[in-house]
Backbone as a ProteinNet text record, in pm:
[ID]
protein_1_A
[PRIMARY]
XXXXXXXXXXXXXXXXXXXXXXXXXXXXXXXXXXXXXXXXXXXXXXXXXXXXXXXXXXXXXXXXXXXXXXXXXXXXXXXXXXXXXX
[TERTIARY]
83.7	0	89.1	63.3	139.3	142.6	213.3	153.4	167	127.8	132.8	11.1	68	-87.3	-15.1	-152	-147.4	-230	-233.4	-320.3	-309	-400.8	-427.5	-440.4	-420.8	-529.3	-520.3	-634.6	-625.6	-737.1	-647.8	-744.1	-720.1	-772.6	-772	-575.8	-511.5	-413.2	-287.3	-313.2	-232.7	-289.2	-226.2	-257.3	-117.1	-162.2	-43.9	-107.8	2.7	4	117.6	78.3	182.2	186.4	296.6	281.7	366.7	352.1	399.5	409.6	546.1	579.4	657.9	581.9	638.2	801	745.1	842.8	900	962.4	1070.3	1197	1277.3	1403.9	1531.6	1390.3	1449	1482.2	1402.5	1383.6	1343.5	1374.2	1209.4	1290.6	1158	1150.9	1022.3	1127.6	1009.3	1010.4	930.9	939.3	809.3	873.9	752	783.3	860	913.8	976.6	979.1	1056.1	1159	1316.7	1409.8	1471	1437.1	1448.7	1322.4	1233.8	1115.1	1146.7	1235.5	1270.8	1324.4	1464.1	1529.9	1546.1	1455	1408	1300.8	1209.3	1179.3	1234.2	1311.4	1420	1496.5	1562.5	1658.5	1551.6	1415.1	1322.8	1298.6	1279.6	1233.7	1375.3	1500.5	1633.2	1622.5	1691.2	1656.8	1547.9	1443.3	1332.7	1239.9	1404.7	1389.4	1243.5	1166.2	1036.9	1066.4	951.9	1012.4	888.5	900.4	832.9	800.2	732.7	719.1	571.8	618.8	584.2	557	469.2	448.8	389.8	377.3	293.4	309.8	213.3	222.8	129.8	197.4	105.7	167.1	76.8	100.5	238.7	378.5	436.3	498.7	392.2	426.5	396.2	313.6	252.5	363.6	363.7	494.1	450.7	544.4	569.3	471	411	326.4	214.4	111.5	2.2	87.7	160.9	225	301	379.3	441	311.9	248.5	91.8	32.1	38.4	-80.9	-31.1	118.4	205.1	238.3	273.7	220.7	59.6	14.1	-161.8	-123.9	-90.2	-76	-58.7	98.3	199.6	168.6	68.6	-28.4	-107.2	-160.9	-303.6	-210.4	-128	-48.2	-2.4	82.8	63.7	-22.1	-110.2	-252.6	-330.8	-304.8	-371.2	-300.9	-125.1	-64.4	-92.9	-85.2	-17.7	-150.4	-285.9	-437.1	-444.1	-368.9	-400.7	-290.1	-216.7	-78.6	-30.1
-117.6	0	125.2	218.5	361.6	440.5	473.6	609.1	729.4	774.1	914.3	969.8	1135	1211.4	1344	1386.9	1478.1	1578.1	1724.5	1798.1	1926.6	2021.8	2168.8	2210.3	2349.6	2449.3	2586.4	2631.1	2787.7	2927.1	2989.2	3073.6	3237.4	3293.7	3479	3479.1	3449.2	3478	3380.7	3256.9	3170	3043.7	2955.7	2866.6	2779.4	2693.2	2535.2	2443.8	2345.6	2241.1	2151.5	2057.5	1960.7	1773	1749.4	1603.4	1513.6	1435.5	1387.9	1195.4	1170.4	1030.6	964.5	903.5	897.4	761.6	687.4	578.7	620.6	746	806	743.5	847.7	864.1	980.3	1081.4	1197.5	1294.9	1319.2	1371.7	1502.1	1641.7	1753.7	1841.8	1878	1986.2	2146.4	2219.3	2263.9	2454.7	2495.1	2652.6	2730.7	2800.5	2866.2	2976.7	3022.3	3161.8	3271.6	3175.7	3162.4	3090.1	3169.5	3092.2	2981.4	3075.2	2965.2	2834.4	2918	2783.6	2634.7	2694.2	2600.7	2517.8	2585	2569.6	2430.1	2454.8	2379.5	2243.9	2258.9	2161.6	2062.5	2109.6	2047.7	1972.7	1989.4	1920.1	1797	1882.8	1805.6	1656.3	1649.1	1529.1	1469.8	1506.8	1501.1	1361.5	1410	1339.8	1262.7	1319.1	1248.7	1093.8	1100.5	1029.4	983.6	1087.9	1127.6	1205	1157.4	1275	1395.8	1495.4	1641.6	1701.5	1705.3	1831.1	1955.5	2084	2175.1	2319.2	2359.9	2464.2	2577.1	2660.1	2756.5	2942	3019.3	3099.1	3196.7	3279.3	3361	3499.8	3580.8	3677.5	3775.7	3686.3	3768.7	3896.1	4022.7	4127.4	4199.4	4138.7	4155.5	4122.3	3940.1	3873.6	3728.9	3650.4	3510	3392.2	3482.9	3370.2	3311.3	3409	3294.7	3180.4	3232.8	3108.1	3003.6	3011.8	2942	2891.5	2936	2836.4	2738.5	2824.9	2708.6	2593.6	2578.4	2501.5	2392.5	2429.9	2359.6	2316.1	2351.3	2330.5	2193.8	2194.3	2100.6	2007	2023.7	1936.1	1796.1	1850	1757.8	1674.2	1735.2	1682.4	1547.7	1628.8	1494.6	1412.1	1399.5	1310.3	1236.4	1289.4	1201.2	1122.4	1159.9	1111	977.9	1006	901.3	762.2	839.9	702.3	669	703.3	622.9	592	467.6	380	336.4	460.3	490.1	350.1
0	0	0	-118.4	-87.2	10.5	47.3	181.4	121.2	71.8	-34.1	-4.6	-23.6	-44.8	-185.2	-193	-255.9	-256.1	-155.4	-130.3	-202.3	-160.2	-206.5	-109.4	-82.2	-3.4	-60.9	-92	-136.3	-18.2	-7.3	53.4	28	100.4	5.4	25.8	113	142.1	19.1	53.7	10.2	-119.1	-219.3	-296.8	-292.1	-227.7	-170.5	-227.9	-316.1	-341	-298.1	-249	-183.6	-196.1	-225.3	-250.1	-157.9	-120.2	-27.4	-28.9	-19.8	-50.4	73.8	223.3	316.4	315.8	199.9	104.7	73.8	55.8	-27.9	27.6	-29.8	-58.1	-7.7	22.1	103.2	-17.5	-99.8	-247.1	-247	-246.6	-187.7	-333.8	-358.6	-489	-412.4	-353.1	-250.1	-317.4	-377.4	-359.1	-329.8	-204.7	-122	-184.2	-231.1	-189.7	-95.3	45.6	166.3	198.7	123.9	141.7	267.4	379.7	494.8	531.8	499.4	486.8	368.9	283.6	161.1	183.6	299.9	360.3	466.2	555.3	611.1	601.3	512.6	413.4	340.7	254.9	191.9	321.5	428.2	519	608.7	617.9	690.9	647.4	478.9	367.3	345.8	369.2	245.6	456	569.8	701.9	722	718.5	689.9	636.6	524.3	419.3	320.3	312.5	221.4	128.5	13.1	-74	-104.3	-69.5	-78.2	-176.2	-229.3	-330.8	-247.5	-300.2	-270.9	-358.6	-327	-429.5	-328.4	-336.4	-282.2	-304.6	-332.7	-345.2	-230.4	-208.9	-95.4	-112.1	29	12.4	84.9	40.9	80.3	129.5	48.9	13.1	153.5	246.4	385.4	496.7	468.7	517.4	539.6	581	564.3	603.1	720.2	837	734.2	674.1	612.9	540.4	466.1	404.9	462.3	560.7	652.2	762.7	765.8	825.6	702.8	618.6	502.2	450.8	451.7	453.7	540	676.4	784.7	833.5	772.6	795.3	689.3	570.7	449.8	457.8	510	595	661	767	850.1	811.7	743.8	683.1	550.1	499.9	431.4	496.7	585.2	674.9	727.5	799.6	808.4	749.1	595.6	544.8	458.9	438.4	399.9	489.6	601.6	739.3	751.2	714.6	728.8	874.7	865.2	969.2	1073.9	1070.4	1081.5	1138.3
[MASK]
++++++++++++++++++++++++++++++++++++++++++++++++++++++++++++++++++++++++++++++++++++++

């Protein structure tokens, strides 16, 4: 059985897409647009050994947090939903 997900979330602030392969390899293709968030992502999946993909666009021009929430909101929910029955 795969443990993979593949979610969305869009809201007035932010539009995240995220894929998530808990079988990986430690693989991440991640751009938030938050170099240290990338940052950290990338080291999280590469240790981790999952492989990440990530997309997201928000409203930086304000600053980081919606996006660094909608991301972590994502995050979870991929998880949860890979591990089912954990």
């Amino acid at each position: 059985m795969a443990r993979t997900a593949t979610l969305s979330r869009q809201t007035s602030e932010t539009d995240i897409t995220l894929t998530l392969d808990i079988d990986g390899s430690g693989r991440a293709d991640i751009a938030t647009g938050i170099g240290f968030l990338d940052h950290m992502l990338t080291a999280f999946a590469r240790h981790g050994l999952f492989d990440l993909t990530v997309r997201a666009k928000g409203d930086l021009h304000i600053d980081f947090h919606h996006t660094t929430e909608d991301v972590g909101i994502v995050l979870g929910r991929a998880f949860a939903q890979g591990l089912d029955d954990k």
